[in-house]
C-alpha positions in Angstrom: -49.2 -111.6 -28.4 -52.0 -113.4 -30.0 -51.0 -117.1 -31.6 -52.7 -118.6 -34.5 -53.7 -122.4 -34.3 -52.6 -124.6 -31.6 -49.1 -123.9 -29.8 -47.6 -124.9 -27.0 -44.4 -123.3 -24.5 -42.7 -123.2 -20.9 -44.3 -121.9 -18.0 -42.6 -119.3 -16.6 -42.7 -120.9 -13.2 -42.0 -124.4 -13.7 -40.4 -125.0 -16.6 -43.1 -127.3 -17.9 -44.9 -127.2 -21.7 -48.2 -126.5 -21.7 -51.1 -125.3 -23.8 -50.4 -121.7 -25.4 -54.0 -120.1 -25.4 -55.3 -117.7 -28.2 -54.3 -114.8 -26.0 -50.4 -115.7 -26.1 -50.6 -117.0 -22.2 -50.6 -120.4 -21.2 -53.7 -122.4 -19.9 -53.9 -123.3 -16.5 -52.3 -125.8 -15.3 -50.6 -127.5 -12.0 -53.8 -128.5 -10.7 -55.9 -131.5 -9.3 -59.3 -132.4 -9.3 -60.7 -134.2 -6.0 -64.1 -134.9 -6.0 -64.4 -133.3 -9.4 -63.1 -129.9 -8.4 -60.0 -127.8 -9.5 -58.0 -127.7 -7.0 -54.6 -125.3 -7.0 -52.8 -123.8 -10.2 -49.4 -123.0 -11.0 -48.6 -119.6 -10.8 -47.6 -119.6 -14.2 -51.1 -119.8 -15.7 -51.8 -117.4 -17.5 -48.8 -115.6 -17.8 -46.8 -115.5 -21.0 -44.6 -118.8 -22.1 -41.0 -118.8 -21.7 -40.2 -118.3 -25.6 -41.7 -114.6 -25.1 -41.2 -113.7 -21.5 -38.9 -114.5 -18.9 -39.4 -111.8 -16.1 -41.1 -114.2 -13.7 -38.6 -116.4 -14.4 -35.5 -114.4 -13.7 -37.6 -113.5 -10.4 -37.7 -116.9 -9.6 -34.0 -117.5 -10.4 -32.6 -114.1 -8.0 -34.4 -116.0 -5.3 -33.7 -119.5 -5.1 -30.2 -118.1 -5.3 -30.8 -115.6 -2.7 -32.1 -118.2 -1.1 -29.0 -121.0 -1.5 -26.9 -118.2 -0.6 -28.5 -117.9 3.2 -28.6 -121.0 3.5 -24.8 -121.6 3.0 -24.4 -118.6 5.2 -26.6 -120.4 8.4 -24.5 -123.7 7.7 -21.0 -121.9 8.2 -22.6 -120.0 11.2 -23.8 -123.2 12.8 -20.7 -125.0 12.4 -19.0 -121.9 13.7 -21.1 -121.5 16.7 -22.2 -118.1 16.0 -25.6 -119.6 15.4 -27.6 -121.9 17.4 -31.0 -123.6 17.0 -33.9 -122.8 18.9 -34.4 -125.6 20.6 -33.4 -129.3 20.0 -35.0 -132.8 19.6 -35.4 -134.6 23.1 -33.1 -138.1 22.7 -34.2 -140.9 25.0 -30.9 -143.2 27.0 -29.3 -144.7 24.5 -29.4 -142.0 21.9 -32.2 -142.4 20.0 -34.8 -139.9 19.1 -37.9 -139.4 20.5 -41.4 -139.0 18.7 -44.6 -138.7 20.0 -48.2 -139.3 18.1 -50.2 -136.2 17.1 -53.7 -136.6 15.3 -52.1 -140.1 14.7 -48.7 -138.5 12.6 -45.4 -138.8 14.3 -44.0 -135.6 15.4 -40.6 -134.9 17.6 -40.3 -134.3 20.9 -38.8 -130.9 21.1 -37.2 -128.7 24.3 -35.5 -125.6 24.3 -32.0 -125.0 23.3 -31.4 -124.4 26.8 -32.8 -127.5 28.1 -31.1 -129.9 25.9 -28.0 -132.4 27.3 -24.6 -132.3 25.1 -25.2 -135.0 22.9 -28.8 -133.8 22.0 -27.2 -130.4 21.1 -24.3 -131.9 19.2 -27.3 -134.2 17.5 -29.3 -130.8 16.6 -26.2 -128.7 15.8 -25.6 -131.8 13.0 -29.1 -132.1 11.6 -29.5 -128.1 11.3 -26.1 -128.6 9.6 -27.0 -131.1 7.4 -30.6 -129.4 6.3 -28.8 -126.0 5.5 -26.5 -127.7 3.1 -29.0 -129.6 1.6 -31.3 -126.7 1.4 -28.6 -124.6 0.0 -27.5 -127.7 -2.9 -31.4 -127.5 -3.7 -31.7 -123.9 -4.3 -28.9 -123.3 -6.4 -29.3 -126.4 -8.5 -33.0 -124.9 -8.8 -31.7 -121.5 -10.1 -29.2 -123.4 -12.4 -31.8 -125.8 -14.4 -34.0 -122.6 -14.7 -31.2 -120.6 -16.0 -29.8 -123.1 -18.5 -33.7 -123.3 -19.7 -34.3 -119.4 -19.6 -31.3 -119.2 -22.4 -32.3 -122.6 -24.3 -35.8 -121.6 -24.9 -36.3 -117.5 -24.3 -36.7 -116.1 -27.4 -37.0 -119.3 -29.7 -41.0 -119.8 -31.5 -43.8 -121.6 -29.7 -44.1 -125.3 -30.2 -46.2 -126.0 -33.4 -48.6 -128.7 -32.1 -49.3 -129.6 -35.8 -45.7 -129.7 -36.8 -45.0 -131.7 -33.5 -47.3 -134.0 -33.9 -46.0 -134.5 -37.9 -42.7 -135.2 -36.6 -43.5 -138.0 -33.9 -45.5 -139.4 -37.2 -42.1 -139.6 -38.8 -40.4 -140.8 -36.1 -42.5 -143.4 -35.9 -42.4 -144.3 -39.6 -39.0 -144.3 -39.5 -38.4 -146.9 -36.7 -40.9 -149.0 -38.9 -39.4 -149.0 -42.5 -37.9 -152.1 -43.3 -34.1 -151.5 -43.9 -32.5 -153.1 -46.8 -30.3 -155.9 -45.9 -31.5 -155.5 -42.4 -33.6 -156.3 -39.4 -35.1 -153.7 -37.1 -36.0 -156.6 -34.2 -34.8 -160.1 -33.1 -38.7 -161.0 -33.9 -38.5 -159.8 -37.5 -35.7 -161.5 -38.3 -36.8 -164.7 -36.8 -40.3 -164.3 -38.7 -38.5 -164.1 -42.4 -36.6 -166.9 -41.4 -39.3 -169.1 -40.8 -41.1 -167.7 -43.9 -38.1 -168.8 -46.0 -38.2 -172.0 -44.2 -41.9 -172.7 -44.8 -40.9 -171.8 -48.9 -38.2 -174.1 -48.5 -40.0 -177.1 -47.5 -42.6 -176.5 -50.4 -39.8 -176.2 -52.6 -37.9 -179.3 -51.3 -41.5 -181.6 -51.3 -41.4 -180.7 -55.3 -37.9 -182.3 -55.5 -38.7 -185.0 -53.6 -42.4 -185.9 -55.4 -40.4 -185.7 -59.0 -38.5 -188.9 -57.6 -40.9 -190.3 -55.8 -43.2 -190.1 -58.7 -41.2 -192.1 -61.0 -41.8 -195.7 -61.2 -39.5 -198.1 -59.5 -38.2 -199.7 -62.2 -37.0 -196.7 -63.8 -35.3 -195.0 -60.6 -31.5 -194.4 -61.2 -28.7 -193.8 -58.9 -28.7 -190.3 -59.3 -32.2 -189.8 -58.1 -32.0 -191.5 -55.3 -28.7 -189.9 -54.3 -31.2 -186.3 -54.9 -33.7 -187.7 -52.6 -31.1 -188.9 -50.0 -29.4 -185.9 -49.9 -32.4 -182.8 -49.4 -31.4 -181.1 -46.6 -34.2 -180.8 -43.9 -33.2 -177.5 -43.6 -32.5 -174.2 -45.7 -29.3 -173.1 -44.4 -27.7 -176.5 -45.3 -28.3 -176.1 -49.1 -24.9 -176.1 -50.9 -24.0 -175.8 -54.1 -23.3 -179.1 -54.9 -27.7 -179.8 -53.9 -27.9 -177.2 -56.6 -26.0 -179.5 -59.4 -27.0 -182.4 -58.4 -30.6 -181.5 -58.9 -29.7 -179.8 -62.4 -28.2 -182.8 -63.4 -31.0 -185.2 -62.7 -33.9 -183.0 -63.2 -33.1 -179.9 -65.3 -36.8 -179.9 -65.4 -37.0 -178.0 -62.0 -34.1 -175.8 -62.8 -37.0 -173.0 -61.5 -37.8 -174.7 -58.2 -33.9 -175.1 -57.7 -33.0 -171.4 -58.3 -35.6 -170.1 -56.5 -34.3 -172.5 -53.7 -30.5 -171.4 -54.4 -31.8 -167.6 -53.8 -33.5 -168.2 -50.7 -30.3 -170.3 -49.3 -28.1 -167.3 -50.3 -30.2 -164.5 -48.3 -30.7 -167.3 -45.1 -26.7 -167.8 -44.6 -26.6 -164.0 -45.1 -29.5 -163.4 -42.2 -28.0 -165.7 -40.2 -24.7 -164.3 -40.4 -25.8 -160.7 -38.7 
């Protein structure tokens, strides 16, 4: 199957999403470059995605169950005793296992089954044990991920690269829009705050420079109670600032709604 434009799907073999080539097969991929060479491939280049095929991947799932399956069958056996190992890790006096140094990697010292002492048997006969099981867990939980894969994504369309790509644009969008009556961070909200803050002091130096501006000998009571009684900051404005101002300087009845305004959304912002 031929695909127009750029897609993308499973591989077969590993599960992963990779590059759907004009052919209908995926690109290689699964590979290193050392030194500036390719080096290995996933079996699964080349071979048709998941969303058309899944032959290699049914192959793959008969198998690793196959697989769990004998090794849940050598466990039993080796607990049973109708197995034993071939031979079994040499344990020094007190118990511990011994290594030796090849080509400077650490390797065990290993005898025959028939050499070994009780405890180094009982030691093997627990490790074998323990490996089967593992082994067995590992296969099984293989074939399950792969199956619950094969029926999520076997006969659904390739990936859209385009359309992909247009819906992380959105996604992104999205967690950017302001919300209304909202902040998205901790920082945005602390950045409008301080932008109604810096509005408020301008505001509140008009108020105070109407008073201030007057000469002394014709300052009343009620302007100095106005300038005594600004609040130094926003969230403290009350109504009673907003009357007060009125009454003395109806004037700046702009300055004093604006400032009223700004009060109203900072005990709201504060509030969430």
């Amino acid at each position: 199957m031929k695909t127009k434009g750029q897609h993308r799907g499973h591989c077969q073999k590993c599960g992963a999403i990779q590059v759907v080539l004009p052919t209908g097969e995926l690109a290689d991929h699964g590979y290193t470059v050392p030194n500036g060479y390719f080096k290995g491939v996933c079996q699964g280049s080349h071979e048709q995605p998941l969303q058309v095929s899944r032959i290699i991947t049914d192959a793959i799932i008969t198998a690793m169950n196959d697989l769990g399956a004998r090794n849940e069958v050598r466990a039993i056996a080796l607990g049973a005793g109708q197995l034993k190992p071939e031979q079994v890790q040499q344990l020094t006096a007190w118990g511990a296992r011994e290594y030796t140094y090849i080509d400077r990697k650490q390797v065990p010292i290993m005898k025959p089954w028939s050499e070994g002492t009780g405890a180094e048997r009982a030691e093997q006969l627990k490790l074998e044990i323990g490996q089967a099981e593992s082994d067995a867990r590992f296969f099984r939980s293989h074939a399950k991920s792969m199956s619950e894969l094969a029926q999520a994504v076997h006969g659904t369309a390739l990936i859209d690269r385009d359309a992909e790509e247009l819906a992380r644009k959105a996604e992104r969008a999205a967690k950017t829009t302001p919300i209304v009556g909202a902040y998205r961070t901790k920082i945005e909200q602390k950045r409008a705050l301080e932008a109604l803050g810096v509005e408020y002091s301008k505001a509140r130096r008009v108020i105070m420079d109407r008073y201030l501006s007057t000469a002394h000998s014709e300052r009343t009571d009620a302007g100095s109670n106005v300038y005594n009684s600004m609040p130094f900051d926003l969230h403290c404005w009350r109504a009673k600032h907003t009357a007060l101002v009125l009454d003395t300087y109806p004037e700046l009845a702009s300055t004093v709604e604006a400032i009223s305004s700004s009060s109203t959304a900072t005990r709201s912002r504060h509030a969430r």
